[in-house]
SETORVO-810486 format. One record per residue (C-alpha): z, y, x. Coordinates in steps of 0.001 Angstrom, whole numbers, plus 500000, padded with zeros to 6 digits. Example, Ala and Ser with C-alpha at 12.3 -4.5 7.8 and 13.67 -1.06 7.14 Angstrom:
<atom z="507800" y="495500" x="512300"/>
<atom z="507140" y="498940" x="513670"/>
% end
This chain:
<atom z="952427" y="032702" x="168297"/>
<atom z="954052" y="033526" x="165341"/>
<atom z="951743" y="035448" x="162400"/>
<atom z="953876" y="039102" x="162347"/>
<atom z="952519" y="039456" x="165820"/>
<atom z="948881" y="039133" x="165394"/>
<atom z="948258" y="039871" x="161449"/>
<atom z="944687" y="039532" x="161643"/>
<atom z="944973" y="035499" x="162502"/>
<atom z="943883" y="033217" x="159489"/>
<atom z="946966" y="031356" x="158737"/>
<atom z="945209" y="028394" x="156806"/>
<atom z="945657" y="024749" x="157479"/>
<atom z="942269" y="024056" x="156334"/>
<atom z="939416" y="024379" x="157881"/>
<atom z="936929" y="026677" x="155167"/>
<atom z="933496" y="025684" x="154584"/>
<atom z="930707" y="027938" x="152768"/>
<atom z="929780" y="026802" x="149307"/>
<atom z="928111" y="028423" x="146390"/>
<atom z="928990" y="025985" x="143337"/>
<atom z="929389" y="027097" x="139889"/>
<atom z="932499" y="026662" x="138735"/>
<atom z="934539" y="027357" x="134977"/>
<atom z="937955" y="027935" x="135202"/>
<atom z="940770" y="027657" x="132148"/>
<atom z="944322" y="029585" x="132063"/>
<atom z="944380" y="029130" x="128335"/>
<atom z="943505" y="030621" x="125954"/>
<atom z="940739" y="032489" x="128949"/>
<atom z="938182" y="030565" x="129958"/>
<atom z="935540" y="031722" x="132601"/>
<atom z="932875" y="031192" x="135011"/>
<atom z="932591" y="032141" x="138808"/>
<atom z="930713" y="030993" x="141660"/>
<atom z="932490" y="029397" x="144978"/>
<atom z="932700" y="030972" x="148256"/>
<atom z="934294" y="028808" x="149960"/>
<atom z="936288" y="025682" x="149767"/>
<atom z="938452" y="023579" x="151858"/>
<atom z="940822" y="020525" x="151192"/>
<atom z="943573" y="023090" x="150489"/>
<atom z="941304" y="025765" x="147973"/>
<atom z="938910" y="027548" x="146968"/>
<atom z="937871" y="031689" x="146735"/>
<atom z="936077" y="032059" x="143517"/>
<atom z="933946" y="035214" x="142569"/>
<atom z="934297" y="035867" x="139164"/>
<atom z="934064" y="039324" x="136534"/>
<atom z="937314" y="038260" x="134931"/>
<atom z="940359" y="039592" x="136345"/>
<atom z="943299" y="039090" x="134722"/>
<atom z="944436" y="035884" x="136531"/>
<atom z="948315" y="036428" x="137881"/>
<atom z="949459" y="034976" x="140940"/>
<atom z="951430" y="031740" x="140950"/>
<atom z="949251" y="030925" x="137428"/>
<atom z="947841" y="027819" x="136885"/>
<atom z="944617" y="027266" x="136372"/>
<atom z="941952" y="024141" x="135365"/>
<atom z="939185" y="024018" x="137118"/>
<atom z="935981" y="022609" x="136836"/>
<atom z="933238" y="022664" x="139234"/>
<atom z="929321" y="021846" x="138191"/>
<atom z="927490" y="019680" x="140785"/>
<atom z="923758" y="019259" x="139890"/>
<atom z="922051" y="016444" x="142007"/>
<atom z="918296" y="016548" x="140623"/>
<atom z="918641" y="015497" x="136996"/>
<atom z="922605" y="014210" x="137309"/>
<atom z="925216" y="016462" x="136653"/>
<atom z="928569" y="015975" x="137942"/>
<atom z="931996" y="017389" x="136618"/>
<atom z="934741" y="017398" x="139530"/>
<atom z="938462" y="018308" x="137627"/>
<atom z="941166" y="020022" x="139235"/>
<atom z="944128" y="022157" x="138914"/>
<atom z="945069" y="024524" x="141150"/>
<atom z="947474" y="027972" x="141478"/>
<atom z="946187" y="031289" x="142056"/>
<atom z="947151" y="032433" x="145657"/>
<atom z="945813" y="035471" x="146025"/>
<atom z="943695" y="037814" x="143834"/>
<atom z="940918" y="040178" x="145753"/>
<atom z="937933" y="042492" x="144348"/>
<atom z="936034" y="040575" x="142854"/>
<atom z="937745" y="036935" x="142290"/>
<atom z="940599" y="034756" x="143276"/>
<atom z="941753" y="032636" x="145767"/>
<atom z="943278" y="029489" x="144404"/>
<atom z="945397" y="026345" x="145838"/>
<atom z="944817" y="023100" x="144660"/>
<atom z="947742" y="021199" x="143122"/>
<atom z="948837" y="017945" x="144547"/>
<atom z="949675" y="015472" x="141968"/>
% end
């Protein structure tokens, strides 16, 4: 079925998982923090005050993963899709 027929029908490719990780994203010279909503292998949706992020913008991401006294740093770079109330929705770059 094609999307212009039913235009409530989630069109990802990725199957979205809840997450609430904290996050700081860079789109020089901003930088910022948000908290995940979700994430898949394709994205993310990010909740976060600033909102001056334009679509098609990259962005450097870097997401805080605290495993009792260990703290990870997972790097990415990815575009902002979409922006919504609130945050941003942004695709990760393949490199």
């Amino acid at each position: 079925m094609h999307s212009a027929t039913f235009p409530d029908m989630d069109r990802r490719v990725a199957r979205r998982e809840a997450a609430a990780l904290e996050v700081y994203l860079r789109d020089e010279p901003v930088k910022c923090r948000g908290t995940t909503l979700d994430i898949s292998r394709c994205g993310v949706s990010v909740n976060t005050s600033w909102r001056n992020f334009s679509v098609g913008t990259l962005v450097d991401l870097v997401f805080i993963r605290r495993e009792g006294r260990v703290i990870n740093l997972l790097r990415y770079t990815a575009i902002v899709a979409r922006q919504y109330d609130g945050g941003i929705g942004l695709r990760f770059c393949t490199s």
